[in-house]
C-alpha positions, 0 to 999 in steps of 0.5 A, a space after each residue: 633771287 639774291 638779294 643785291 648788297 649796298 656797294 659803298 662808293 670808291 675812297 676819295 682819291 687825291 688830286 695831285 695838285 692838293 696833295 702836299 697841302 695840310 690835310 683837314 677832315 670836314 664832318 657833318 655839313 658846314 653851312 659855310 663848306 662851299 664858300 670855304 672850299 672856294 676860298 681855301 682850296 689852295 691853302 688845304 685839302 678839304 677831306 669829305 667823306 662820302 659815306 663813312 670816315 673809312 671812305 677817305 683815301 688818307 688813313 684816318 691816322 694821317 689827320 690831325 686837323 677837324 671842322 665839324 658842323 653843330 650837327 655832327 656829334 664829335 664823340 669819344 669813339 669818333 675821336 679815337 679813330 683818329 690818333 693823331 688829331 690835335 685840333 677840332 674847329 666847330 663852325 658854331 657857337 656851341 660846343 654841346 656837340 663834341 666831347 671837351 672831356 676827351 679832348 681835354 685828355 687827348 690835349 686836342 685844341 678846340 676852336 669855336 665861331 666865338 662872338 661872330 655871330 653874335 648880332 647875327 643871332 640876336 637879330 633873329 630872336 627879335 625878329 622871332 619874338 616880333 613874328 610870334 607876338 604879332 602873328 606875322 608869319 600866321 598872318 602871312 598864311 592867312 592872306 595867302 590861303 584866303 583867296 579874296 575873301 569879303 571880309 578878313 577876320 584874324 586874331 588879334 596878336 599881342 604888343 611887343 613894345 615896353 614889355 617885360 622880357 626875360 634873357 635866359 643867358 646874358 652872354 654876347 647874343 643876350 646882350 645883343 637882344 637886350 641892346 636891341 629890345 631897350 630899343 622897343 622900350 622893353 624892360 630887360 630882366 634876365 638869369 646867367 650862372 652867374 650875376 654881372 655886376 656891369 649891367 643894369 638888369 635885374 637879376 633872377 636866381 631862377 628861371 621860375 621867378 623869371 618866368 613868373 615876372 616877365 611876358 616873353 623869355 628868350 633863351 640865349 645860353 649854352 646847352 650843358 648838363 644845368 641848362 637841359 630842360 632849363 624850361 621845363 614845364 613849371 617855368 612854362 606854367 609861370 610864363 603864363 597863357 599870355 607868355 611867349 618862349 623863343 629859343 634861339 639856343 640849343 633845343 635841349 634847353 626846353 623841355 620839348 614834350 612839355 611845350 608840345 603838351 603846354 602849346 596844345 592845353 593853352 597853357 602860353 601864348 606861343 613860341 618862337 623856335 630856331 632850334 629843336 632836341 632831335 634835329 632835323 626832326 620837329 614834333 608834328 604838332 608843332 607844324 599845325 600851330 598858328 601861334 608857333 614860328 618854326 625856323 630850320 637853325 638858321 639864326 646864325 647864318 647870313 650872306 655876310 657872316 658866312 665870309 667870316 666865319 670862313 675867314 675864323 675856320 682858316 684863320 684857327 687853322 693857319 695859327 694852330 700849323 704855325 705854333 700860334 694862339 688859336 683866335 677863337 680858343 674854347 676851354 676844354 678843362 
């Protein structure tokens, strides 16, 4: 019998009603899409590809305007399909995900989510950090799978308050960490590419020594080519068995084999994480561990922060339409 051939579904036809307004190309899966779409759907004409880009029913020539997700990768080869491109707005903080060289060259504007969602992320990695010292989330699984037990017997978790905790990153989401454990009585130490004379924080030269001194790291900084696998497993080594990790970065900042490997031998006391190197896809052994808290990329994202963030995409666009400064600029070069 002949084999039946995938038909690939018909090209997006306009509506009549949006087909003058702006035309702006939407890749990968913004948490923010519906809500954007509810609110701007008047202002422009939100172009989602079914399946591939040539599932549009403009030509990929016409556009000139993107919003991509963190988890779509914007390449050089995806920018080449689309000539008349001058603006990409990513709906994250990071910009690991899209080639700057090759805007750079092609002078495409970029726009980011900027500080917005700065409280938003350090919130999560000290409720992370808590979660993973004091066994809360293991705690909760516990109590669920005990069926009325006699007696509860659970590990003991460790003490949060006045510890010594390193900031990979003291950008707006480290300082926002930081503000927040000085709360806790915690000592604030912390590495930066570059040491800032505003703050009162010791500053370490390497994550290695930083490691060495402190019970926790908390990773808040920019996947690049110097911070890939900035925690490797030497750092993770100084960290010690008493030591925690959370990661509320990019998931390429750790070295993910050897926190598996570290995690397994008992080499540190756990880990927090928001982030992973092959997302959606987590290492398995991870899932079985009880001084490890997983969470699906989600730091950034609340009820309130998703209306702002809407509010940035569109307000990036209106001003790049009219001539203006983009709000939310990233440097390309």
């Amino acid at each position: 019998m002949e084999e039946e051939k995938e038909v690939e579904p018909p090209p997006q036809q306009p509506n009549h009603h949006t087909q003058h307004l702006p035309q702006v190309l939407v890749l990968g899966s913004p948490t923010c899409l519906q809500t954007l779409k509810q609110l701007y759907s008047h202002k422009f004409r939100f172009l989602i590809p079914n399946t591939s880009l040539h599932s549009l029913s403009a030509p990929l020539s016409s556009i000139s305007v993107v919003i991509c997700s963190a988890s779509f990768p914007l390449t050089a080869s995806v920018i080449g399909l689309l000539p008349a491109l001058r603006l990409v707005v990513t709906t994250s903080a990071g910009t690991d995900h899209i080639d700057l060289s090759e805007c750079r060259c092609r002078g495409i504007q970029v726009a980011g989510a900027g500080k917005f969602f700065s409280d938003e992320v350090a919130d999560m990695a000290v409720g992370l950090l808590i979660d993973v010292m004091r066994k809360v989330s293991a705690a909760d699984r516990f109590v669920r799978t005990s069926f009325g037990g006699a007696t509860w017997s659970f590990p003991l978790g460790y003490k949060v308050s006045g510890k010594r905790i390193g900031i990979v990153g003291l950008g707006s989401i480290g300082m926002e960490v930081a503000k927040r454990l000085e709360c806790f009585g915690c000592t604030i130490l912390y590495h930066s590419k570059h040491k800032k004379s505003t703050v009162p924080y010791p500053f370490y030269n390497n994550v290695v020594d930083l490691a060495a001194t402190s019970s926790a790291l908390v990773l808040c900084c920019a996947l690049n080519d110097e911070t890939r696998h900035i925690v490797n497993r030497e750092v993770m080594l100084a960290l010690g068995k008493e030591g925690f990790i959370v990661n509320v970065g990019r998931g390429g900042l750790i070295d993910e084999k050897q926190l598996v490997k570290c995690l397994m031998d008992g080499e540190i006391g756990g880990a927090a994480l928001d982030v992973f190197e092959d997302e959606p896809n987590v290492p398995k052994e991870l899932l079985r561990m009880d001084n490890v808290v997983l969470t699906p990329h989600c730091a950034a994202f609340t009820t309130e922060c998703i209306i702002r963030l809407c509010e940035v995409v569109a307000g990036n666009i209106e001003a790049f339409l009219l001539d203006m400064p983009l709000i939310t600029q990233v440097k390309v070069g």
